[in-house]
Structures are given as C-alpha cells and as structure tokens.
C-alpha positions in Angstrom: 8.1 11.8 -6.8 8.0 9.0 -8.8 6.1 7.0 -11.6 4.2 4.9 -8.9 3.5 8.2 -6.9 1.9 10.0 -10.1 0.1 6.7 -11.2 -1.3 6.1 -7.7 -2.2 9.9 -7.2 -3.9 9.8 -11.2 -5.8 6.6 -10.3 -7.5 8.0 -6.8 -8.6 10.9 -8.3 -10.3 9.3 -10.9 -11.5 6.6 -8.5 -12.9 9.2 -5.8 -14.2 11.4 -8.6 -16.2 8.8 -10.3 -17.0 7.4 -6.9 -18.8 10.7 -6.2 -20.3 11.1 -9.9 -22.2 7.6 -8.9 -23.7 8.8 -5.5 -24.4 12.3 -7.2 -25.8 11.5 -10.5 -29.5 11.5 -11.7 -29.8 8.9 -13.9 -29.4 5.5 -12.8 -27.7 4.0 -15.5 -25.0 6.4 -15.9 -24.4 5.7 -12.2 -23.6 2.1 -13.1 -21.4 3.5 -15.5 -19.4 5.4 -12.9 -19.4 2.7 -10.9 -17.5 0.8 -13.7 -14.8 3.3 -14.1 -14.8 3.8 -10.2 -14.0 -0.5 -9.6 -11.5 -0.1 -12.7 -9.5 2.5 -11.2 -9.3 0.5 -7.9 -8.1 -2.4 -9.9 -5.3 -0.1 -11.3 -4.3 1.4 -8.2 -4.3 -2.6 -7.2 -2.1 -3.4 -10.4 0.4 -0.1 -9.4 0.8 -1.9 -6.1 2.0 -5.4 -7.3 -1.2 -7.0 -6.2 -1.8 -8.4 -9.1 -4.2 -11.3 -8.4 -6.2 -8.9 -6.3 -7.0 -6.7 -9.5 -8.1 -9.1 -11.6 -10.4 -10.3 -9.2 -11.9 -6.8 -8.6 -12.3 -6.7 -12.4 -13.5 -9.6 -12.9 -15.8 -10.0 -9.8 -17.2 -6.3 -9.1 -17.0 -5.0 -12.9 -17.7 -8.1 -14.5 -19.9 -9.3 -12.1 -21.8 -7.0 -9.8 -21.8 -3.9 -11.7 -23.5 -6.0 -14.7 -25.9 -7.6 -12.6 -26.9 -4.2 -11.3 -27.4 -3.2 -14.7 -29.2 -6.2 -15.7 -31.6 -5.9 -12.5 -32.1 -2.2 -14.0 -33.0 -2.9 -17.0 -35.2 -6.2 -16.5 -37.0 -4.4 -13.7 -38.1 -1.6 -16.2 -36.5 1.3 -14.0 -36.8 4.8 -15.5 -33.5 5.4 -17.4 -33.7 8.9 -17.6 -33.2 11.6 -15.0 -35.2 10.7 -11.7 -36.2 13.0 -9.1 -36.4 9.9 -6.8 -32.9 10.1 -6.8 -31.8 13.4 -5.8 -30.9 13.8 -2.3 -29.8 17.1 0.1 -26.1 16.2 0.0 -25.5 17.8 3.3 -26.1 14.8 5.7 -23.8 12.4 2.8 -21.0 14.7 3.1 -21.3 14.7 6.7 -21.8 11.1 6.5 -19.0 10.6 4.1 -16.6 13.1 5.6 -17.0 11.4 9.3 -16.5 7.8 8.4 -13.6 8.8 5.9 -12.2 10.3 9.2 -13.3 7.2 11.1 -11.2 4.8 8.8 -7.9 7.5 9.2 -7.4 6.9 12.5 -8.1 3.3 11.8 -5.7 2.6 9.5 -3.5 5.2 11.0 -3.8 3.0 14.7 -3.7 -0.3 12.8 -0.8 0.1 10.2 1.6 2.0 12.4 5.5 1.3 10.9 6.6 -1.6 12.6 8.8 -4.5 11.3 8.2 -7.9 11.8 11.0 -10.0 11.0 9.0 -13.7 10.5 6.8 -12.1 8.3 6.2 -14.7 5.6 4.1 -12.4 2.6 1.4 -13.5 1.0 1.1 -16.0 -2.1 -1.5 -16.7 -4.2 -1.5 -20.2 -3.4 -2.3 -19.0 0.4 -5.0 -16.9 -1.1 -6.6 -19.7 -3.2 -6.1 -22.4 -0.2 -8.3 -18.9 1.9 -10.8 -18.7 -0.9 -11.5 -22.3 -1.6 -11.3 -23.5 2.1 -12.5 -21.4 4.9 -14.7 -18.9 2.5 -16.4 -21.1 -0.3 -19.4 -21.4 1.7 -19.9 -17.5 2.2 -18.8 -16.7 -1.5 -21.5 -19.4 -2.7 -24.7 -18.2 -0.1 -24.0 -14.7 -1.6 -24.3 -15.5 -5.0 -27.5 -17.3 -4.5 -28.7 -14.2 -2.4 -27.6 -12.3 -6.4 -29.3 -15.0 -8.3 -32.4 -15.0 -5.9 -32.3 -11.3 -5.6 -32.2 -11.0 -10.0 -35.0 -13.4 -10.2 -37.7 -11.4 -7.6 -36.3 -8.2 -9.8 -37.3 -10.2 -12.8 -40.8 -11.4 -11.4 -41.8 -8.4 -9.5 -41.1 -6.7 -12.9 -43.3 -8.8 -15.5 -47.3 -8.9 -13.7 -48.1 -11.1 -16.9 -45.7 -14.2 -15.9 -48.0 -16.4 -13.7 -51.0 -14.1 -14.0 -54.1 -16.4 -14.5 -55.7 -15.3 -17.8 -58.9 -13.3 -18.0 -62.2 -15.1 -19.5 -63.4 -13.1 -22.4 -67.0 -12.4 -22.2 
C-alpha cells in the first residue's frame, strides 16, 4: 500500500463521512459547513490524482462559490439557524435511495471503465480543457450563473416584505 493508497482512502472517508453529516444534520448551517469540508476533500482526492487544474476549480467554484452562495441565501432569507424539525427525515427510503444509485453508478463505471489500452490516446491538457470551457460551454456556464444571481435575488426579495411595500397612511 502506498502513500497515494492511504491518502486516497483518508480523503473518501472524510469526503463520504461529511457527505452524510450534510444530508443528516439538523441544523442548516452546519450542513453548509459539511458541505465545505465534503467539496474540499474531493478537491484533495483531485490533487492526489494529478488533476490539478480540476481541484482548484472545485475549490474555487463549489467551495468558493456555491457553498457561499448557499450560505448567503441562508442567511439573507432569515432561515432558522438552529436545529429544525423541518429537516429531519426517516432515513430509510435515503439509504435505499442512496445505496441503489451508489450501486447503479458501480456497474456503470465498472461497464464503462473496463481495462483497455488505447494506443492513440492523446491525454488531456489544460489548454484542451480551457479551449472546452471557453468554447463549446461558456454559454451553459453563464445561463447558470444568472439562474444563481436570479435565484439569490428572489431569496433576497421574498425575504424583506418591507422593500417595495407601499407605506401605510397614518391616521
């Protein structure tokens, strides 16, 4: 077993344990806060791989994006930060849920990454990825981060009943 091997099997645990604190917990923001050390584990395993540019941008889109927009939209929209009974779910029909697409994606991966060679295979650069990103999937990257921005400011408007509110006349 080597350094890689203990690294990658640290790394999923705490990725698949905080995973589960976030779907489990009670309070709200302290699932943000899972999902934090959840995406940064992800990036590590990433890192532990050599896919370097693929970590940084899953810390610096998820965990420095998403996660603080969630948190933002959470706080703004005046959500209860304690303990919420709203939020706690029979866990039955998630693990069977879980456990069955987990399953699912095994035999996927199993069917679709089977061990063969291919000799033209020319890897990956991030050049390649950038000339992806910037070409064929600016469009979709840009629609969902108005769909964010939109989605933040309805949080934000739903939230405040005073902003456009027409004011009373005093008798």
């Amino acid at each position: 077993m080597t350094v890689a091997d203990v690294l990658l099997l640290a790394l999923g645990t705490v990725a698949v344990g905080s995973g589960a604190l976030v779907v489990t917990s009670a309070h709200l923001v302290r699932s943000g806060l899972y999902l934090v050390v959840s995406l940064g584990a992800i990036a590590g395993l990433y890192l532990v791989l050599g896919a370097e540019l693929v970590a940084w941008v899953q810390v610096l889109v998820y965990v420095g994006a998403v996660v603080v927009l969630l948190l933002f939209a959470v706080m703004l929209t005046r959500a209860p930060i304690g303990p919420s009974a709203d939020l706690d779910r029979p866990a039955l029909p998630a693990v069977l849920i879980g456990g069955g697409l987990g399953a699912g994606l095994a035999v996927l991966f199993a069917d679709a990454f089977r061990w063969v060679r291919y000799p033209e295979a020319d890897p990956g650069t991030a050049e390649r990825v950038g000339e992806q990103i910037f070409g064929a999937w600016v469009l979709p990257f840009e629609v969902i981060s108005i769909l964010l921005l939109s989605a933040l400011v309805g949080a934000i408007v739903l939230s405040r009943p005073d902003v456009g509110a027409r004011p009373t006349p005093e008798a």
